[in-house]
C-alpha positions in Angstrom: 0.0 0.0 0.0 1.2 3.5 -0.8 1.1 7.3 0.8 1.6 9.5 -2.0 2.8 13.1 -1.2 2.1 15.7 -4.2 5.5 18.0 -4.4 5.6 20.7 -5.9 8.7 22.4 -4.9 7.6 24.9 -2.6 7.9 24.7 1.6 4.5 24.2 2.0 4.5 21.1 -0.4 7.5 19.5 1.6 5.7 20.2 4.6 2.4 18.0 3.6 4.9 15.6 2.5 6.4 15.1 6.3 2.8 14.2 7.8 2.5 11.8 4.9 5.6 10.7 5.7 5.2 10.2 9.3 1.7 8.1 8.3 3.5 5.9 6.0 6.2 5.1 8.4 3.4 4.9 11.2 1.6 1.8 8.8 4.7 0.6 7.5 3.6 1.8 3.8 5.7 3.4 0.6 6.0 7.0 0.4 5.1 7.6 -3.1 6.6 10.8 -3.7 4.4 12.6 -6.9 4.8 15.7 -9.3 3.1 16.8 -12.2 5.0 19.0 -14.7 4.1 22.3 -14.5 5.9 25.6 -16.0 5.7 27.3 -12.8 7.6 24.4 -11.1 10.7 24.0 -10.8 12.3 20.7 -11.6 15.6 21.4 -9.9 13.6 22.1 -6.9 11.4 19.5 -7.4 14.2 17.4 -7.5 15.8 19.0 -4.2 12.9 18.7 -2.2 11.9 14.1 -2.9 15.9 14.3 -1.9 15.3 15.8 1.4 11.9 14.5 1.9 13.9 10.7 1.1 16.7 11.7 3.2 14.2 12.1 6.5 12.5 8.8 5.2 15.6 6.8 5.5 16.0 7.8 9.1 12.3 6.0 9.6 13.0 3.2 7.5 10.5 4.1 4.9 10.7 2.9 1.8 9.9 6.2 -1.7 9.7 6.0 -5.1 9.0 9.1 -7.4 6.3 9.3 -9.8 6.7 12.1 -12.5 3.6 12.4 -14.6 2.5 14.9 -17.6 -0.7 16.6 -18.2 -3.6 18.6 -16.5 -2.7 18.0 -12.4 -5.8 16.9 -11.0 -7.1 14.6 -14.2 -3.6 13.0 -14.4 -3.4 12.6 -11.0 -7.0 10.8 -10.6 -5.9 8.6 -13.7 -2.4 7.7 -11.2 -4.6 6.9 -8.7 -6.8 4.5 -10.3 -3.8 2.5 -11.4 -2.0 2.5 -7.8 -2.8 0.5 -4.6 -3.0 4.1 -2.9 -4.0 4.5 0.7 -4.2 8.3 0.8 -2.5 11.6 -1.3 -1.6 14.2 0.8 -1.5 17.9 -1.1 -1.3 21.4 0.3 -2.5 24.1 -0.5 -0.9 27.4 -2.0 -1.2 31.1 0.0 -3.2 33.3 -2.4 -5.8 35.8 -2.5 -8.2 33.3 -3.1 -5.9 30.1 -2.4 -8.2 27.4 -2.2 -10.4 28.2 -4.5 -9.3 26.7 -7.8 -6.1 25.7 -6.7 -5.1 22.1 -7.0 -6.2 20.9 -3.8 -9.7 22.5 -4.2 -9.8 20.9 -7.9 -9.3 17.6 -6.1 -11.9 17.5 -3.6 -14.4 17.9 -6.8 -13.3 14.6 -8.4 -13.9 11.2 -7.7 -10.7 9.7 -6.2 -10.5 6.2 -5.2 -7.9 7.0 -2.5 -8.8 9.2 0.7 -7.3 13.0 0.3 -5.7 15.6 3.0 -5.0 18.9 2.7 -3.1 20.3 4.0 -2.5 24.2 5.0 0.4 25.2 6.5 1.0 27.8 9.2 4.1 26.9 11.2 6.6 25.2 9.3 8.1 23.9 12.3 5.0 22.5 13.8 5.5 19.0 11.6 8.5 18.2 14.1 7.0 18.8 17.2 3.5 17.7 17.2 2.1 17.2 20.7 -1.3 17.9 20.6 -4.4 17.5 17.8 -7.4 19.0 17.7 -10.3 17.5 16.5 -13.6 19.4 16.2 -16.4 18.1 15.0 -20.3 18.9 15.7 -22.0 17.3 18.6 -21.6 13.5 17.7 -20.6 12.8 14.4 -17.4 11.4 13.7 -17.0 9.0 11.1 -15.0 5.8 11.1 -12.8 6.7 8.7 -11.7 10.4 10.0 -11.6 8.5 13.4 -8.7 6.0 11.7 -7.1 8.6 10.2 -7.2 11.2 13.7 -5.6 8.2 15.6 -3.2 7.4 13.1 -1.7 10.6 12.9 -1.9 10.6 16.8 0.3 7.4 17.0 2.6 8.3 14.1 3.4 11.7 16.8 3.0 9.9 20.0 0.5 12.7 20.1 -2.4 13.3 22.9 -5.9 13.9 20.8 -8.8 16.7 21.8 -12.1 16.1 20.5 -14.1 19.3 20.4 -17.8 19.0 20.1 -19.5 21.7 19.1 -23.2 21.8 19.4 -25.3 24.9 17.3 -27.5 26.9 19.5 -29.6 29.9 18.5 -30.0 32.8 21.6 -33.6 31.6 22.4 -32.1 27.4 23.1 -29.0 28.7 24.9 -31.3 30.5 26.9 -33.6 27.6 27.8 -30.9 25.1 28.7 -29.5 25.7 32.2 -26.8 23.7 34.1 -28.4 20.5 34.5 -29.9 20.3 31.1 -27.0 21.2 29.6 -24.5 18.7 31.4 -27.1 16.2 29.9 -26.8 17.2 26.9 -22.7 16.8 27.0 -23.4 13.3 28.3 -25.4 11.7 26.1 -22.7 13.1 23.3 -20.1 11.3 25.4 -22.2 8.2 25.6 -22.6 8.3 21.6 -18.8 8.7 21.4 -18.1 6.3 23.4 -17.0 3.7 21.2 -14.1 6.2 20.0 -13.3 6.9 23.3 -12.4 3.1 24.0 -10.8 3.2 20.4 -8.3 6.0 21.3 -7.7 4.4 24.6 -7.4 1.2 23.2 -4.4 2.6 20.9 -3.2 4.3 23.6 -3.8 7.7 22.5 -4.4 10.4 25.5 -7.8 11.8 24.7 -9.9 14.3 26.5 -13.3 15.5 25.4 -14.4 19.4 25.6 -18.0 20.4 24.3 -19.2 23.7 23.4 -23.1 25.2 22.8 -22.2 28.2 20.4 -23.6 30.2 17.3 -20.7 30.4 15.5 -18.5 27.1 15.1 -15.6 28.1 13.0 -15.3 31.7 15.0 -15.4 29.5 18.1 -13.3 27.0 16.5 -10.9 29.6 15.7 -11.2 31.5 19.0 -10.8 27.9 20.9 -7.7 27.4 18.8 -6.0 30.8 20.1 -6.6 30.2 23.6 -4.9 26.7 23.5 -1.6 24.9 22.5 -2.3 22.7 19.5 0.3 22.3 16.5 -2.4 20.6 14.5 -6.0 20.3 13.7 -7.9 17.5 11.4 -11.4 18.8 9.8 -13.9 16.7 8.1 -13.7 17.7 4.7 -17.4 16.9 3.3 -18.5 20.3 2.5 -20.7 22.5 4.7 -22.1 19.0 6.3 -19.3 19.3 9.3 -20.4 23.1 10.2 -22.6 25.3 10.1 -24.0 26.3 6.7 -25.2 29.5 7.6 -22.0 31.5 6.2 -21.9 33.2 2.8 -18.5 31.1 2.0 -17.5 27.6 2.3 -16.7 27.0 6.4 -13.0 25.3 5.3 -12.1 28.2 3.5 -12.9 30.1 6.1 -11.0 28.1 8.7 -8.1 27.8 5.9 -7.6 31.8 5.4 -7.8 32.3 9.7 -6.3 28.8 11.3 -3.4 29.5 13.6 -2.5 26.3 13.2 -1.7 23.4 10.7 -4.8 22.0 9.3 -5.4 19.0 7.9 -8.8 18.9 5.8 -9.6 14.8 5.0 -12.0 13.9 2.6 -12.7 9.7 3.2 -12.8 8.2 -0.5 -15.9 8.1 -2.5 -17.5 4.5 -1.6 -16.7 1.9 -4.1 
C-alpha cells in the first residue's frame, strides 16, 4: 500500500509531505513521492525537495519511489490513482488571495478519487517536528470511522495526545432555555454516543480528552478555541458545509483555511466503491 505526497517544490508542499511521511512510516507503507509538470515548477527544486523528503525517510526506515507524470494536475493525478494500490494523497495548499479556491487541492476534492485525500495548509513550518497535541472538532456527535482512523493514526505516528471538540449549534432563544443540569445532559449523552471512540483511542493508547461547546458560531469559536490553547495541528472533516454550520456566505474550510493558527489537515474519506 502507498502514501503518496504531491510536491511541488515549494515549503509548504514538503511540509504536507512530512505528515504523509510520518503516516507511512506509522503503517509501514511506501511514500510515493508525486509531481506533475508544471511551467511554474521548478524541476531542480522538485528534485531537491523528494531528496530531502527521502533523506528524512531513511532515518524512519520508509521505503519512496518518485512518480513524475505529464498533463492537467488533478485529471492525471486521478488517472495515477486509479492504477496505484494508494491509501491516501496528501496535497497542500498554495497562500493566495483566493488560495483554495481553484487551486489544486480545491480541484481535487471535486473529483472522484479512489484514495482518501488531505489537505493540508500550513501555518508553522516547524509545527511537523514537534506535534504534541491535535485537535479534532467536530459537531456534537458525528465522527465518522474513517476520520476516526485517520485522527488516531496521525496521533500514534506523533506519540501525540488527541482533543475532541464537540460543538453543538444553538440559537440565543435554546441557549437560553438550557441551564446547568440540562446542559450537562446534553454533553453526556454526546459522550455516551462517542463512546466507542473513546475506547478506540484508549485502546491505541492515544491520550484523549473531550471538551463540548453550545455556540452560534462554530468556525469563530473553533478559531477562537484554537487561540486560547496549545495545539500544533488540527484535522477537519472535509465533506463540504455537512461538518459546520452552513449558515456563512463562504464555504466554512475556507474560512478556517484563510484564519487557522494552526496546521490544518482537511480529509475527505474516499468516495465509496
Amino acid at each position: 500500500m502507498k502514501v503518496i505526497a504531491a510536491v511541488n517544490g515549494l515549503v509548504t508542499s514538503d511540509i504536507a509531505a512530512f505528515y504523509a511521511l510520518r503516516y507511512a512510516a506509522f503503517l509501514d507503507y511506501t511514500l510515493c513521492l508525486l509531481h506533475v509538470g508544471n511551467p511554474a515548477d521548478s524541476k531542480e527544486e522538485v528534485e531537491s525537495s523528494m531528496a530531502a523528503i527521502e533523506e528524512t525517510a531513511a532515518q524512519y526506515q520508509v521505503k519512496t519511489e518518485r512518480v513524475f507524470l505529464k498533463g492537467e494536475p488533478a485529471p492525471a493525478i486521478q488517472a495515477h490513482l486509479l492504477e496505484t494500490r494508494a491509501d491516501i494523497l496528501f496535497c497542500s495548499t498554495r497562500m493566495r488571495k483566493r488560495f483554495f479556491e481553484d487551486s489544486l487541492s480545491e480541484k481535487l476534492t471535486r473529483l472522484r478519487l479512489p484514495a482518501d485525500l488531505a489537505i493540508v495548509r500550513v501555518a508553522h513550518m516547524d509545527a511537523v517536528f514537534i506535534t504534541e497535541n491535535i485537535l479534532l472538532p467536530i459537531r456534537e456527535d458525528r465522527l465518522s470511522v474513517k476520520k476516526f482512523i485517520f485522527v488516531s493514526a496521525m496521533a500514534k505516528a506523533f506519540g501525540a495526545s488527541t482533543e475532541i471538540y464537540s460543538v453543538s449549534p444553538a440559537e440565543n432563544r435554546r441557549s437560553a432555555r438550557l441551564d446547568i443540569a440540562a446542559t450537562r445532559e446534553l454533553f453526556q449523552k454526546i459522550n455516551n454516543r462517542l463512546s466507542h471512540y473513546t475506547k478506540g483511542f484508549k485502546l491505541m493508547n492515544v491520550p484523549l480528552r473531550i471538551k463540548h461547546s453550545l455556540v452560534e458560531n462554530e468556525v469563530d469559536q473553533i478559531l477562537h478555541h484554537l487561540a486560547h490553547q496549545k495545539f500544533q495541528l488540527m484535522i477537519i472533516g472535509g465533506r463540504r458545509l455537512s461538518i459546520f454550520s452552513q449558515l456563512f456566505m463562504e464555504d466554512p474550510i475556507i474560512r478556517i483555511f484563510r484564519y487557522t493558527p494552526v496546521n490544518t489537515i482537511a480529509f475527505y474519506a474516499r468516495d465509496a466503491e
